[in-house]
N, C-alpha and C positions, 0 to 999 in steps of 0.2 A: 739286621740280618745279613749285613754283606763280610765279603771278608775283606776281615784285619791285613795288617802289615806284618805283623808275627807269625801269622796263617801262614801266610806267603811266602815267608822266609823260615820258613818249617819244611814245606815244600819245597823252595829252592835246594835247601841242602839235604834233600831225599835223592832230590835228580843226580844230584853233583856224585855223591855217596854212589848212586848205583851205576855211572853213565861217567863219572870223570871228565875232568877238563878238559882233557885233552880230543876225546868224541864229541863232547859236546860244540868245543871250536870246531871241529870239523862239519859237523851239523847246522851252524850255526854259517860259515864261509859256504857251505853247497847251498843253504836255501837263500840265502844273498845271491848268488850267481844266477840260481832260478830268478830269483823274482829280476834283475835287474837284466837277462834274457829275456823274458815276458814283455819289462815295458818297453825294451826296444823293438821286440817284434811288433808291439803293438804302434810304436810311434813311426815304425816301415807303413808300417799298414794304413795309416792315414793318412802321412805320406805320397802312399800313390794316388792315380787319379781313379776316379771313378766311373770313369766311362766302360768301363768293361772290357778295353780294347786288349791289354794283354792275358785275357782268357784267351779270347778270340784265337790269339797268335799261339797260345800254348796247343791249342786242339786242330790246331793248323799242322801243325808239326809232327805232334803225335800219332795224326789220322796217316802222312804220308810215311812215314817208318812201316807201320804192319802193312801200308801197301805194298811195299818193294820186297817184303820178307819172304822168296822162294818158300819156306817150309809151310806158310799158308794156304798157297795153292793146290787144287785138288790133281790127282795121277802123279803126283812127283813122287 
């Protein structure tokens, strides 16, 4: 009950037939890019350390920006 090799190549030249060779590489080179963008982000990510420290420093920085930002304060 599975499918054949003929199946499959029935289907392949439906795709090709409706989508051409030439989308199809290009479909084909963008999800290559995706995925090998993915494992590198993920091999960033493990990467760093785990202590949490550069949270810490991102919320550091952020917090003193909307402080200094005149149009926050109240009567301006």
């Amino acid at each position: 009950m599975g499918i054949s090799i003929w199946q499959l190549l029935i289907v392949l030249g439906i795709v090709v037939l409706l989508f051409g060779t030439k989308k199809l590489r290009n479909i084909g080179s963008d999800l290559g890019g995706a995925i090998r963008g993915f494992k590198k982000s993920m091999n960033d990510e493990e990467s760093r350390p785990a202590d949490g420290n550069h949270l810490e420093r991102r919320n550091d920085t952020a917090g003193s920006e909307t402080d200094n930002d005149p149009r926050d304060k109240p009567g301006r």
